[in-house]
C-alpha positions in Angstrom: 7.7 -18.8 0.1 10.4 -20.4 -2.2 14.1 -19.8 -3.0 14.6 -19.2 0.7 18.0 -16.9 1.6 19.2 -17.3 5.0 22.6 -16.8 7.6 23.9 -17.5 10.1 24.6 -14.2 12.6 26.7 -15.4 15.1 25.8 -18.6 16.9 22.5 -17.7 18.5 20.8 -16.0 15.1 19.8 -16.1 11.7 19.0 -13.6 8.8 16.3 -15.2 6.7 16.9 -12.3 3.9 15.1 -10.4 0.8 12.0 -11.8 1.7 9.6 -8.9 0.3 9.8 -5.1 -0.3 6.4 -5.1 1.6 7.1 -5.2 5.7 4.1 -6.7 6.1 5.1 -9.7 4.6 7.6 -9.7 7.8 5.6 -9.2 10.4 3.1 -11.9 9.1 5.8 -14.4 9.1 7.3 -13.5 12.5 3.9 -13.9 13.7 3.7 -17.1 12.1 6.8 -18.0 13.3 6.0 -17.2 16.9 2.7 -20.2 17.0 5.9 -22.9 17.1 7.5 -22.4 20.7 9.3 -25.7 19.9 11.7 -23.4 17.3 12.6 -21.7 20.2 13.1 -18.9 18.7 12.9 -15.9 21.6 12.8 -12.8 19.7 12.9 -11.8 16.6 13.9 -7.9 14.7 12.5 -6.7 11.5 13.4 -4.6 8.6 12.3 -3.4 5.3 13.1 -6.8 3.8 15.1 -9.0 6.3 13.4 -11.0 9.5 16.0 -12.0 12.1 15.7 -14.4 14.3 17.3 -14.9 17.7 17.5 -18.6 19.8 16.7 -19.1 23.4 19.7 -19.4 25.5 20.3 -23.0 24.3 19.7 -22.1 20.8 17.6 -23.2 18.0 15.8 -26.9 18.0 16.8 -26.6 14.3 17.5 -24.5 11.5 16.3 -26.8 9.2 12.9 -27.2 10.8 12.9 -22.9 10.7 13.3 -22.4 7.1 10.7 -25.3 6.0 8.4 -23.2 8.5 9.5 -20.5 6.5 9.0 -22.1 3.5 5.6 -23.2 4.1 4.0 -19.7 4.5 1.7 -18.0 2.5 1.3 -14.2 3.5 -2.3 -13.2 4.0 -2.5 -9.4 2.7 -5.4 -9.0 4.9 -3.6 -9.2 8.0 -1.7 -6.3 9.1 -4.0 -3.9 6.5 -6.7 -3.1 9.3 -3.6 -1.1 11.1 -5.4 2.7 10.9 -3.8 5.2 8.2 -1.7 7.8 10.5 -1.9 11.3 10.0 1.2 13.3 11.0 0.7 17.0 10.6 3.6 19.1 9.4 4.7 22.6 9.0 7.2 23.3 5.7 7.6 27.0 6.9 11.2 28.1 6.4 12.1 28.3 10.1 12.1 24.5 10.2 12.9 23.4 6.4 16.6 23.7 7.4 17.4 22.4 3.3 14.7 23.6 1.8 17.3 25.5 -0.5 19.8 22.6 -1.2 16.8 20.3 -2.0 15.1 23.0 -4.7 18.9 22.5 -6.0 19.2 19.3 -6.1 15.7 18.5 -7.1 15.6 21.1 -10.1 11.8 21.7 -8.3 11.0 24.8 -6.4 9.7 24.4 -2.6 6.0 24.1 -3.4 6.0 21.3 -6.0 8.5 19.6 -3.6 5.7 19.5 -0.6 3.0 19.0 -2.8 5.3 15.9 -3.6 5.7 15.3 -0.7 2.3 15.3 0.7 0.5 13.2 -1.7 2.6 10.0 -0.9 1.5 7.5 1.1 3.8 6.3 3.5 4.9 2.5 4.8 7.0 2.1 8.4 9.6 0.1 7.4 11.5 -0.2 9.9 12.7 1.6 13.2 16.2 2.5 14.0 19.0 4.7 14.5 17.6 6.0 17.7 14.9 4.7 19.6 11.6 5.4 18.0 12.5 7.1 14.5 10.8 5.5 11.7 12.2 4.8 8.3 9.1 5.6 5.9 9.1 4.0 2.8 7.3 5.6 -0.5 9.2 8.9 -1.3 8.8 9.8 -4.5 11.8 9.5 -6.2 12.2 12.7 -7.2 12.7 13.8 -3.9 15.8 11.4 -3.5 19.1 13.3 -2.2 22.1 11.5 -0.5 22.8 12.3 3.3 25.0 14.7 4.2 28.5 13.8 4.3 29.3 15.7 7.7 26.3 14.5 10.0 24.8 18.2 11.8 25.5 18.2 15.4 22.0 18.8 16.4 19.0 18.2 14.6 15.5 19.6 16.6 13.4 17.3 17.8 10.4 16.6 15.4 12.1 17.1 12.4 11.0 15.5 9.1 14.1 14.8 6.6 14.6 12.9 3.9 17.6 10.2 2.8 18.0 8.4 -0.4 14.4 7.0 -1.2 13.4 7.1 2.4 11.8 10.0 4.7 12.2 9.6 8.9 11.1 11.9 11.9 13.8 12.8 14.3 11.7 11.8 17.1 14.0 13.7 20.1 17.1 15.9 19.7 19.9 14.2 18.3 23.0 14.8 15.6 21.8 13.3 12.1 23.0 13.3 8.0 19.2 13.6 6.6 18.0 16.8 5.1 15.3 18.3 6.9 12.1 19.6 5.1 9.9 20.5 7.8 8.6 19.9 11.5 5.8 17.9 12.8 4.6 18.7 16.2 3.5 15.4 17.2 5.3 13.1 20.3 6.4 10.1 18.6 8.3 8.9 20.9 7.5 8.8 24.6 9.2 5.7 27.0 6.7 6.7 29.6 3.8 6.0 28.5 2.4 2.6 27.8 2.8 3.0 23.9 5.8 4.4 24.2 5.6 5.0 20.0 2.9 6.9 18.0 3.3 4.6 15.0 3.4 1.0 14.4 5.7 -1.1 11.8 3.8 -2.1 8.4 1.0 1.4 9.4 0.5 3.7 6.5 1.0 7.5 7.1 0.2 10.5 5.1 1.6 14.2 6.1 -0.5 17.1 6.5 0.4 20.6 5.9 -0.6 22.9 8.9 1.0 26.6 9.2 3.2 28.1 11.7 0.4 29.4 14.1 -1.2 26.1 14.5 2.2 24.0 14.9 2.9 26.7 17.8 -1.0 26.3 19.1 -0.7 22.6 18.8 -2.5 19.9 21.3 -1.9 16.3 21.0 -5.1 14.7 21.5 
């Protein structure tokens, strides 16, 4: 990897930044990072572009030796692409698509062509955050991009799907949010007592599928 960008954060971590659009490039290089305990580096957080890095409690053997690390690797694409393509069901009925009406607005589209949009992208996780288990999902088309609200709602239901600038999430529990919400998915994403306490993994691919009002109420999670 050349023309590395890094910072420091603090005294015990650094932002090695812009590294790639693709997240998989991020994980691959934490990975790689994590076969050199002599870095002692002891954890690390990752977003859609950025890898952070955070020292052991008597910090880093050496920055320098870090970013020549990080300048030696070469991403193997093959990696992280046997994670399983995740299917997330989804109703668009108007009891849940709480802005279905400001996005046919803003969008100059009517609902259908904006789920039909919305259904035939592919996905990325990104990232998680905000709230414990909600995933930022890159690949919305971009002519479903809309601004967040300016005044956050107070309560957005659990399971909701919404959209942000170029990004979609899942509300994955109850919580106050500024993203438009276009429909519902059923699904538990998010469960801290089981053993995988998320439903999806950072760098898997996800596609929605449409399913109608009866069968999100009938719903069974495998």
């Amino acid at each position: 990897m050349a023309h590395i960008q890094w910072r420091y954060l603090g005294e015990n971590a650094i932002e090695i930044s812009d590294i790639s659009s693709n997240v998989n490039v991020q994980i691959g290089l934490k990975d790689y990072l994590k076969g050199f305990p002599e870095l002692r580096i002891a954890s690390f957080m990752i977003t859609d572009k950025n890898l952070t890095l955070v020292s052991e409690k008597h910090g880093f053997m050496s920055v320098s030796n870090i970013i020549d690390r990080v300048t030696s690797y070469r991403h193997d694409m093959n990696v992280t692409a046997s994670l399983p393509l995740s299917i997330i069901p989804i109703c668009y009925d108007e009891v849940f698509a709480l802005d279905y009406r400001i996005l046919e607005r803003f969008c100059k589209l009517d609902y259908e062509e904006i789920i039909t949009l919305h259904l035939n992208a592919e996905y990325t996780v990104a990232m998680f955050g905000f709230m414990p288990g909600f995933p930022y999902l890159k690949g919305l088309p971009l002519s479903l991009a809309i601004p967040r609200w300016k005044s956050p709602r107070k309560v957005i239901p659990k399971g909701s799907v919404a959209i942000a600038n170029e990004m979609c999430g899942i509300y994955p529990n109850q919580s106050p949010g500024g993203w438009h919400i276009i429909g519902r998915t059923p699904m538990t994403l998010f469960d801290p007592l089981k053993g995988n306490i998320t439903s999806l993994k950072l760098g898997q691919r996800v596609k929605f599928q449409q399913i109608s009002k009866r069968d999100f109420d009938g719903f069974t999670p495998n």
